[in-house]
N, C-alpha and C positions, 0 to 999 in steps of 0.2 A: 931839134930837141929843145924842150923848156929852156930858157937862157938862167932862170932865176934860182939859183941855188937855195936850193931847200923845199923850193916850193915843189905842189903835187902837180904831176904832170896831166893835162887836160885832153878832151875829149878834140882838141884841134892840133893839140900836138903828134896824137895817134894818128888824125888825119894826114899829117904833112908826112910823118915817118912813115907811111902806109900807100902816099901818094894816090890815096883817095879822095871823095870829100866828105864833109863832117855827115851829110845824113848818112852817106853810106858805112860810115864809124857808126852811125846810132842805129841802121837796122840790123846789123851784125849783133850790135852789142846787147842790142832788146830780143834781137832772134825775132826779128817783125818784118814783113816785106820781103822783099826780093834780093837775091844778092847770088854773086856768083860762087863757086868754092874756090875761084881763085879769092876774087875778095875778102874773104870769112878767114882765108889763109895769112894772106898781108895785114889784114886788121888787126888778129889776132898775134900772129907774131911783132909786131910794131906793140902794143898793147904790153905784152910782156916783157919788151923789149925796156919800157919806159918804167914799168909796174906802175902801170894807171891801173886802178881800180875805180871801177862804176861809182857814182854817188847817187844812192839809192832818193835820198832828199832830194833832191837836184833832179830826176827823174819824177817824182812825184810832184815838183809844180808844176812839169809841163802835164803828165799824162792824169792827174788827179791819184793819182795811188801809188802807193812803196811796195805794196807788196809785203809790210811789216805787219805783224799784229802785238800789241803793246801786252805783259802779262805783269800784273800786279801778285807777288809769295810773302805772304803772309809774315813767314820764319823759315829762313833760308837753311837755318841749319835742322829743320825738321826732315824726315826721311820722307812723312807722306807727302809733301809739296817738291819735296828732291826729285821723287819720283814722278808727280803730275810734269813737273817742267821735264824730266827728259824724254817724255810720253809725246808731250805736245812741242817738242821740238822737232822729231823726229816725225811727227803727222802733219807740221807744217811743213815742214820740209817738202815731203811727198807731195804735198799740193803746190808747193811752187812760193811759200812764202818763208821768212826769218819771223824768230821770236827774239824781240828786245824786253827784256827781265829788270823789275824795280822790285826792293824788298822794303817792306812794313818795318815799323820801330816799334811795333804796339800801341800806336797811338790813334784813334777815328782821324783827327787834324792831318796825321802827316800821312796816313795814307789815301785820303781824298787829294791831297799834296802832290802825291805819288803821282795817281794819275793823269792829273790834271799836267804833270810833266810829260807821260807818254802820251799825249792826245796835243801838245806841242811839238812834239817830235814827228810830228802828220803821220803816225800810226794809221792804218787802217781800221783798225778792230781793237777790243779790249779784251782780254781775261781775267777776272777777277779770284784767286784764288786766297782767299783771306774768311775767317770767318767770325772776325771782330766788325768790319765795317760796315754799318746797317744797309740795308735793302733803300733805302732814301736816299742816302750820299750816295750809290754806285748808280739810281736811276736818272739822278741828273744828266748823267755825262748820254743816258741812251738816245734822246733823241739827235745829239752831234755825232754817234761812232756805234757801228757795231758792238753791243756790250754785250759778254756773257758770263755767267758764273760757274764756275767748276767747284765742284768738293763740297757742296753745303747745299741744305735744302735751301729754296730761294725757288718763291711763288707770284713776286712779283709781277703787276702786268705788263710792264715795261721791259722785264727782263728776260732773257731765257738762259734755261738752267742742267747743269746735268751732275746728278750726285749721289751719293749711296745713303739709301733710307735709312737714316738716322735711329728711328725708332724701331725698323723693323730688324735693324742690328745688334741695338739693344736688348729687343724681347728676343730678339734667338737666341744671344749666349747664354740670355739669363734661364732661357730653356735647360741651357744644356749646362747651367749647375744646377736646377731643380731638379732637372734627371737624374746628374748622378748624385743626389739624397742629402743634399747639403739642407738644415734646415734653418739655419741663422748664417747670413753672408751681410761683410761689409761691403758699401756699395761709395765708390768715388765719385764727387759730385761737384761739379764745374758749374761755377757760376752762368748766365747767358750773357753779362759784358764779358765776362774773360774769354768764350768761348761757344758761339751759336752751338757748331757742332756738338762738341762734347757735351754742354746743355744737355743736347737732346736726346743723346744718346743714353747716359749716364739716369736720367730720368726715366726713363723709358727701362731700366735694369729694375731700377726701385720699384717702379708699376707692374713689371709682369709678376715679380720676385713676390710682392705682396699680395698677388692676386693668384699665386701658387702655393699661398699661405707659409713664405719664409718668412721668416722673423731677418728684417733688416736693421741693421746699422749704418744713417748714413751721414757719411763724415765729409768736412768740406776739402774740396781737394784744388782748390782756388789757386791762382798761378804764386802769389803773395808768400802761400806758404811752403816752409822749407821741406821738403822729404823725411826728414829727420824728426819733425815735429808728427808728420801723418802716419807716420811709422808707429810715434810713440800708440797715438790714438789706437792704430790697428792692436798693437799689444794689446790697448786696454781694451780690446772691443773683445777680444781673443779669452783674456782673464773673466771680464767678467761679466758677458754677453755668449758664451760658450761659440764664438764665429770661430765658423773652420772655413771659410773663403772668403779672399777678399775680390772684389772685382774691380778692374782698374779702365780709364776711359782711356786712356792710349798704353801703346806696349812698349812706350819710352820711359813713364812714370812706372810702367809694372817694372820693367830692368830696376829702375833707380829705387821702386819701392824694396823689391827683393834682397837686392845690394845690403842695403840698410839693415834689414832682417836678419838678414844672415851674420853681419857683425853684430847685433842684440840677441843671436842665440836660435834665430826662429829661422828654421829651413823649408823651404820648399820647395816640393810639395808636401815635406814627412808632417811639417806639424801646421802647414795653414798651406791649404791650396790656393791657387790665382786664374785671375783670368786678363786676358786684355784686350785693345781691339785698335784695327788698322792692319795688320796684319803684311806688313811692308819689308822687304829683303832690306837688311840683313836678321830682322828680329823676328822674322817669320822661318827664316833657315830650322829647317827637320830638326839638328843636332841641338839648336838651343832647347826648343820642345816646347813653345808657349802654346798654351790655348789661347787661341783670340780668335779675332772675328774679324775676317781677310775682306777689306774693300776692292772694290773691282777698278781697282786704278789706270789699268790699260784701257778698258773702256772708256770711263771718264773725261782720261783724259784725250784718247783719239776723238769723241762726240763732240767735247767742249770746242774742240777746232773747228770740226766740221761744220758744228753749228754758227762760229762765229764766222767762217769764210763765206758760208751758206747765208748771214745775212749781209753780209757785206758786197757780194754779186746779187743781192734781193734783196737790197733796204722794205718791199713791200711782204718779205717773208713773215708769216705769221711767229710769235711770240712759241717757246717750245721748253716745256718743263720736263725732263725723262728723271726718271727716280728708279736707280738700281739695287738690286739687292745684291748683300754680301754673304760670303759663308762660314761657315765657323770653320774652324782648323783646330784638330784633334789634336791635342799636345800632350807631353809628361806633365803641365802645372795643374792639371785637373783633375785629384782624384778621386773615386767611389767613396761614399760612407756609407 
């Protein structure tokens, strides 16, 4: 047994407690080669015996790879990136690799930072789930590591990408307030440094909206400002722009718009309908009753994997952009006029 108190016991120690020798500790422990089940039995009981645990590092200087893929989340406490990570946790898994997880401060600086520390930690591959960090910083890192981007459109040629049409999410919901007869809707609009996505989405509301001849109101809904201030605006859009729907770029800002509302007197759906989009459990649950517009995140996120394990066994794998559609979700916040 390790003599040195404290210290983690090694891959030779297993061997003596096992009274095997060390490769035969390593093809046991990799499941590579030959070995007997009596050996696989003494390995393994010696192993636990000591609670040696593999050092996935330490196997990747000798064999070139961990078997890890590095994921950069944007906002950890967001629910759609909650959900990307445990989508692609669970898909690596299945193929036989871990996800090691870094989170963004909102800053381009520190999350180029970010990575640059999972791609020291000899990561195999990258995910990129952020949709502040320009398409230039993330293609740096592609020619050293599998890179790929989940959640955001991202056309890059360096990169490959898998994410839900931004625009064509935006023109559907906004479909389905001009259906049911809305004809003046406030429209929430995200700057493109605060946010690619919502950018695009949110734009893409104002484009269809106006090109189904609603009369728009569109208000800045930039991360800076408080809910309480967008709120006011929505009133005044309500007073004196006659908006009977507000449309909101995620279903976190519609909860918190509402919130608000509702202690300034204005209920919804009775006197201003909503709408949202992401469409992510728990604000997607039946009982709440949002309308929003459901991204395909089980997707997304199984693809983003496969894609990235896919180049990471095929460095000479061609570049691969998949753009999915989302659908709307019929809820109580949408009413007829």
């Amino acid at each position: 047994m390790n003599g040195n108190r404290g210290a983690q016991p090694t891959i030779l120690d297993v061997a003596a407690r096992a009274g095997v020798s060390k490769s035969a500790v390593s093809r046991v422990l990799s499941g590579t080669g030959r070995f007997s089940d009596e050996t696989r039995e003494r390995v393994e009981r010696a192993a636990a015996e000591l609670g040696y645990v593999a050092n996935a590092m330490a196997r990747g200087l000798v064999s070139g790879r961990t078997h890890t893929i590095g994921m950069l989340v944007r906002d950890a406490s967001s629910m759609v990136y909650t959900a990307l990570h445990a989508v692609m946790e669970r898909r690596a898994a299945e193929l036989g690799y871990r996800v090691v997880t870094t989170t963004g401060v909102g800053r381009v600086e520190d999350e180029k930072s970010a990575l640059a520390a999972l791609v020291s930690m000899r990561v195999d591959g990258l995910v990129v789930c952020s949709g502040l960090l320009p398409s230039a910083e993330i293609a740096e890192f592609a020619p050293r590591i599998a890179t790929v981007v989940a959640g955001r459109p991202e056309l890059h040629p360096a990169l490959s990408s898998v994410y839900c049409d931004e625009v064509d999410g935006g023109t559907t919901i906004a479909d389905a307030v001009a259906n049911a007869g809305h004809t003046t809707a406030v429209v929430l609009t995200v700057p493109a440094d605060n946010a690619i996505t919502q950018h695009a989405r949110s734009r893409a509301m104002v484009d269809r909206l106006r090109g189904r001849d609603v009369d728009v109101v569109d208000l800045d809904a930039s991360f800076v400002r408080p809910t309480g201030d967008i709120a006011a605006d929505v009133v005044d859009a309500m007073r004196h722009h006659g908006a009977t729907v507000v449309m909101c770029p995620t279903d976190r800002l519609m909860l918190e718009l509402c919130d608000v509302l509702r202690r300034r007197g204005v209920e919804v759906p009775r006197d201003l309908s909503a709408t949202g989009f992401d469409g992510v459990f728990p604000l997607a649950n039946a009982w709440i009753g949002f309308t929003t517009l459901e991204q395909p995140i089980d997707r997304i996120g199984r693809e983003a994997i496969d894609l990235v394990i896919g180049r990471i066994e095929d460095p000479a794998r061609p570049v691969e952009h998949r753009s999915l559609r989302g659908t709307v979700i019929t809820g109580r916040t949408l009413l007829p006029r």
